[in-house]
N, C-alpha and C positions, 0 to 999 in steps of 0.2 A: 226559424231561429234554432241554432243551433245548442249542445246541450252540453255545457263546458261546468268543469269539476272546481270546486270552492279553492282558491288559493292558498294557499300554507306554505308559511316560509320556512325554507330549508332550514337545520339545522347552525348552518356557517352563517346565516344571515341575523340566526339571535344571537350569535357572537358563540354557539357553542361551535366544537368541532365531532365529525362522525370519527368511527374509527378510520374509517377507509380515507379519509383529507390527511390522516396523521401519518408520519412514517410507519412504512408497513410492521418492524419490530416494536414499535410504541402498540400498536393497533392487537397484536396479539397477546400483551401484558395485560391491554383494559379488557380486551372478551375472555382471558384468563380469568381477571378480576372479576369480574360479571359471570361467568358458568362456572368459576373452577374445575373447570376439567380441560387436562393438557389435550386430551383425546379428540373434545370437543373445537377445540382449537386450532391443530393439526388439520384436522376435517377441513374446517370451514378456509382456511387459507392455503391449503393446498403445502404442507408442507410435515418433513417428519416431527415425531414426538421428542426425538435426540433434537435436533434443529429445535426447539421451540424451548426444551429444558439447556441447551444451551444459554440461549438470550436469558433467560427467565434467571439462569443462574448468576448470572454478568448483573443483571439490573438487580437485583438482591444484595451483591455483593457491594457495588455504589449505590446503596441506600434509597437507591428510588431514582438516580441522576438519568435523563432518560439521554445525555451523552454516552452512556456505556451503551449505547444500541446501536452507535455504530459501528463501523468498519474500524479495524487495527492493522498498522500499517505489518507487511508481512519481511521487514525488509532485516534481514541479520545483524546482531547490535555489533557484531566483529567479525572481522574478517582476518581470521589469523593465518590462512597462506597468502594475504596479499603482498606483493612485492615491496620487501622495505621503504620507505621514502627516499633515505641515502641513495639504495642503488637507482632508484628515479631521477635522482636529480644528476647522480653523475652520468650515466647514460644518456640523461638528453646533453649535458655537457661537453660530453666525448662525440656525441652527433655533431654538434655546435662545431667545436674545431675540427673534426674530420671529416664530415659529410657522409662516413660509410651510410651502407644500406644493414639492415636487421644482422644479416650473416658474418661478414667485415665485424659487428658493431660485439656481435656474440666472441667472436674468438681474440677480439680485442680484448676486451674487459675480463675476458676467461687467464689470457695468458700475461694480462697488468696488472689485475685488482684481483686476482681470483674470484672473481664473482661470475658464478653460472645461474644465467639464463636463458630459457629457450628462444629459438628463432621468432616464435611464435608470439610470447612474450613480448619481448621486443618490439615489434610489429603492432602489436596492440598499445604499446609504452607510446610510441611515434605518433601512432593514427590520431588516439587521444589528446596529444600536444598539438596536433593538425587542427583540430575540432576547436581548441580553445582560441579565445583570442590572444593575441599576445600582449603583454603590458611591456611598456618601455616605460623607464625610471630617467 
């Protein structure tokens, strides 16, 4: 007969959770809260003490919301050299009844509209209108 160890149910099965089941950023807030030490913390999850006073700072700042432990989107709230919309639309426009190609389309609109933009531009302007689909009205 062999010599098997008394049963004990997991943590998750009496409905609590470990830290290690929780998002990893939740999980180093509670062994904060539990050793108080960043140091401690850093250690045991493998990560710097800047990194961990980060999070720590974020989840203080919303009051305990353990949403501020994720990710922020990294994406720029403006784009202020983007190409006016105007000249987008009439350049697909001027594509429309002309068919030139990017170069044609550049010294058109340079020497009609004054409006300078690059070949490259351009080119990217088209590609992106390729991609979309098109809506008929």
């Amino acid at each position: 007969m062999e010599h098997s160890e008394p049963i004990v149910a997991s943590p998750e099965e009496n409905g609590q959770q470990t830290s290690e089941s929780l998002h990893p950023r939740l999980a180093w807030i509670m062994c904060y809260q539990e050793t108080k030490s960043a140091q401690a913390v850093a250690n045991k999850f493998h990560i710097s003490r800047k990194t961990f006073y980060k999070w720590l700072k974020r989840y203080h700042e919303s009051n305990g919301d353990s949403m501020s432990l994720t990710d922020r989107s990294r994406r720029p709230h403006t784009f202020p050299r983007q190409t006016p919309e105007s000249s987008v639309q009439l350049l697909r426009q001027v594509r429309q009844e002309t068919g030139f190609g990017q170069r044609r389309l550049r010294a058109y609109l340079e020497k009609k509209y004054n409006i300078l933009l690059s070949e490259r531009t351009i080119w990217k302007i088209l590609k992106q209108q390729q991609s979309q689909p098109s809506i008929d009205l």
